[in-house]
C-alpha positions in Angstrom: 14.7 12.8 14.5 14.2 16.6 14.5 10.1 17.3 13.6 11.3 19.4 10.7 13.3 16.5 9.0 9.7 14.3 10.1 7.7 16.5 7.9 9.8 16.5 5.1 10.3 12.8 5.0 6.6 12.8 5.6 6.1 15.0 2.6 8.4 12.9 0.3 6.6 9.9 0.8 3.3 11.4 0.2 4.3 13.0 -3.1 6.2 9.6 -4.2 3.1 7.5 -3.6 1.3 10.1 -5.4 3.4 10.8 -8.6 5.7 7.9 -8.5 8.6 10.4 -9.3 11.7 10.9 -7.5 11.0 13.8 -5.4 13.4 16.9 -5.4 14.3 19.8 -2.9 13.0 22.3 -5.2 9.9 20.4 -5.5 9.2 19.8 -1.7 9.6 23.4 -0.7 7.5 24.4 -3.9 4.7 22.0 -3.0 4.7 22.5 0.7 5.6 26.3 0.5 8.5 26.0 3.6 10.4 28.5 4.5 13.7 26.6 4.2 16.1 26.8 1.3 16.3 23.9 -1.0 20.0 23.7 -0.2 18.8 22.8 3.7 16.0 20.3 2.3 19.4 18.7 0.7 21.1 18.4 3.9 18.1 16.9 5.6 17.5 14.3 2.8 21.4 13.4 2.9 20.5 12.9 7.1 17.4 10.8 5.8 19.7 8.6 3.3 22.5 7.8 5.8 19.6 6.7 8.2 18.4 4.8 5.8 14.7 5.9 4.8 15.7 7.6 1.1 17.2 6.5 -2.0 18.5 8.4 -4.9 17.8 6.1 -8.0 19.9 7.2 -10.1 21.8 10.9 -10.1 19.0 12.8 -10.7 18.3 15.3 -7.3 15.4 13.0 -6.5 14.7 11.5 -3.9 12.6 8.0 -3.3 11.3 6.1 0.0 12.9 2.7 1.2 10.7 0.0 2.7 11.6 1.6 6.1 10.5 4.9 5.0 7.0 2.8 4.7 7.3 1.1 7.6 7.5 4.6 9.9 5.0 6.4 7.3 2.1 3.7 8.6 3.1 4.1 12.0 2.6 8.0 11.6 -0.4 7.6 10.2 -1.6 6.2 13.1 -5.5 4.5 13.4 -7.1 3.7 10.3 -10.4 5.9 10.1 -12.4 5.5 6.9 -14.3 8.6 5.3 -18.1 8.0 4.8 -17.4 7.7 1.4 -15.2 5.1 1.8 -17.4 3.6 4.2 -20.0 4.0 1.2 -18.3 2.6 -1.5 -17.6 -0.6 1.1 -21.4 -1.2 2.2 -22.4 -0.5 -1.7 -20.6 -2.9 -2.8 -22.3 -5.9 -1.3 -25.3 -7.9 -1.5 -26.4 -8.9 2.0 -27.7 -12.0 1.3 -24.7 -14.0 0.3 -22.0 -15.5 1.9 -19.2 -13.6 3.4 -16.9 -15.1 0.7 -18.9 -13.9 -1.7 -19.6 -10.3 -0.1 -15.4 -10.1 0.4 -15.5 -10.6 -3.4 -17.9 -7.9 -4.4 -15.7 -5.4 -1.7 -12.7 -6.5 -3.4 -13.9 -5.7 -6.9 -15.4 -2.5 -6.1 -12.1 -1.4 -4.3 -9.5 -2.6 -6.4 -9.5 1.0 -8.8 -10.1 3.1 -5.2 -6.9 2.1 -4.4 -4.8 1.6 -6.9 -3.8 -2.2 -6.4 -4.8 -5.7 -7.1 -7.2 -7.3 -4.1 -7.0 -10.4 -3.1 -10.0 -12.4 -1.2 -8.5 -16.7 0.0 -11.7 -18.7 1.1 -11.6 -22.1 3.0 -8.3 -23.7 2.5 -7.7 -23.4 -1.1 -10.1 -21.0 -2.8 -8.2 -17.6 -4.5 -9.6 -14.5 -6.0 -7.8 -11.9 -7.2 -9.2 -8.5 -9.1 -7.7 -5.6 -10.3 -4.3 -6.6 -12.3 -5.4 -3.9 -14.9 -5.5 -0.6 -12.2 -1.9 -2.9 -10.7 -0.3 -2.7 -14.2 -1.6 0.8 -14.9 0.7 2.1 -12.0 3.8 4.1 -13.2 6.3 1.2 -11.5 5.3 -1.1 -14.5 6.0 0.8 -17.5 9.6 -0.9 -17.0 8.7 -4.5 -19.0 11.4 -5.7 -16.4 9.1 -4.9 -13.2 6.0 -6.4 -15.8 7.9 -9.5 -16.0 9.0 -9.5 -12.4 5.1 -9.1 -11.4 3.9 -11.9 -13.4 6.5 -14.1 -11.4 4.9 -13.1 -8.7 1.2 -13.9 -9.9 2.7 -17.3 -11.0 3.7 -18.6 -7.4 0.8 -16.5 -6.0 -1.5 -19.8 -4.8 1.5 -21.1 -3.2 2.3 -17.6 -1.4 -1.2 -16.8 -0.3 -0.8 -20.0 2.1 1.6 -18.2 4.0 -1.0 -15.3 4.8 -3.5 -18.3 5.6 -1.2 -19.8 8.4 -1.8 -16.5 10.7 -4.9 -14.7 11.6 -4.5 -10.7 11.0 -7.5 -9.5 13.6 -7.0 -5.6 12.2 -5.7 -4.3 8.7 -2.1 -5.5 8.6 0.8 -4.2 6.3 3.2 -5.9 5.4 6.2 -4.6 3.1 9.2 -5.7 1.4 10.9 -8.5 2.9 7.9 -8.9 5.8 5.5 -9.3 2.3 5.0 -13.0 1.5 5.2 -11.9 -2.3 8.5 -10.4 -2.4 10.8 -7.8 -1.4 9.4 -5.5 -4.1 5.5 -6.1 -3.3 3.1 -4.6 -0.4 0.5 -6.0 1.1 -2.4 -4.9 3.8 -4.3 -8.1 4.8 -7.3 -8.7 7.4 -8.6 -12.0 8.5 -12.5 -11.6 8.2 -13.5 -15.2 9.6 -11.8 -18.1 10.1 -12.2 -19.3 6.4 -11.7 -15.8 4.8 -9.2 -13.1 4.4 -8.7 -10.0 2.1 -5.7 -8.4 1.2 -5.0 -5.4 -1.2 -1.5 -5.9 -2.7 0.8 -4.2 -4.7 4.4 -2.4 -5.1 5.9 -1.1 -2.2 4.8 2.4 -3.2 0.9 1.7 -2.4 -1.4 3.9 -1.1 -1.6 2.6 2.4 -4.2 5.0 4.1 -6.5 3.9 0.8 -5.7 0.3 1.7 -5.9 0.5 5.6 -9.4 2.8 5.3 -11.3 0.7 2.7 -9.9 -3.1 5.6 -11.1 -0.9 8.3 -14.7 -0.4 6.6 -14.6 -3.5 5.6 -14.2 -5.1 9.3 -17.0 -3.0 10.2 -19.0 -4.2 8.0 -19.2 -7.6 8.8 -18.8 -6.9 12.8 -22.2 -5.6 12.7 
């Protein structure tokens, strides 16, 4: 794919997991200040549809991401590298003399509202926690009741789906999205094993804030390798 093409696809993803809006020409050039037309960024998202990383929603000019648009997004984003604030807001959040069950807690409950998504903590073989469905329903996707309802679906079944992320061990901040996501093709999820007993996931709709989610796992494997 020409680098040009890379940047704007890079740029529509961004702005999408920002705003939540389908993303236009107009507004890409605006935002990013190219020096194309908007009638070429047109062209290049037409290239980007019939390869299959956009979506137009509806037929509005637009623009959205598809799970693959995700999938290569991560991939450019390359190593997870937490901030020191991030790194702050991780070590803050515990209390060092519990458990690590408990201390996943506490990081998953400080977190949740950082990035913008429910966190998940599974302990032993059947113990769930979950925080965070007030910032996961405050996200633009869910002012649709339909995509409320679907959610709650999901948060029904979720005991029986977290299983499936017990069965494997994820030894660094995982994502998995759409159909590779044990909660549906609409849902998103970055998950790290911490011990054998323990993993922590943040989770959400496909349009998540996966550097958010990757930095805060990252910090938080830190954490408890040292």
């Amino acid at each position: 794919m020409d680098q040009r093409i890379e940047d704007v696809l890079e740029y529509v993803i961004a702005d999408y997991i920002r705003t939540a809006e389908p993303v236009s020409s107009s507004a890409v050039v605006q935002a990013h200040k190219l020096s194309v037309s908007s009638a070429t960024i047109r062209n290049w998202f037409a290239i980007l549809e019939e390869e299959g990383f956009l979506v137009q929603p509806h037929t509005s000019a637009g623009r959205i991401p598809s799970p693959k648009a995700y999938e290569w997004y991560v991939d450019r984003l390359g190593t997870a590298t937490p901030t020191s604030a991030e790194v702050k807001l991780v070590k803050h959040a515990v209390t060092p003399s519990t458990d690590i069950g408990t201390q996943a807690k506490q990081i998953a409950k400080a977190c949740a509202e950082y990035i913008g998504a429910a966190m998940l903590v599974g302990t032993n073989e059947s113990d769930a926690y979950y925080t965070g469905l007030t910032t996961l329903f405050s996200q633009p996707e869910f002012h649709d009741w339909a995509r409320v309802v679907s959610m709650g679906s999901v948060l029904d079944r979720l005991d029986r789906e977290l299983t499936a992320l017990r069965l494997k061990t994820y030894d660094a901040p995982t994502v998995l999205i759409g159909n590779a996501c044990p909660f549906g093709a609409g849902c998103a999820a970055v998950v790290l094993t911490i011990d054998a007993n323990a993993f922590i996931a943040a989770f959400g709709p496909v349009r998540m804030d996966y550097k958010k989610a990757r930095n805060i796992l990252v910090a938080t494997q830190h954490l408890f390798c040292h």
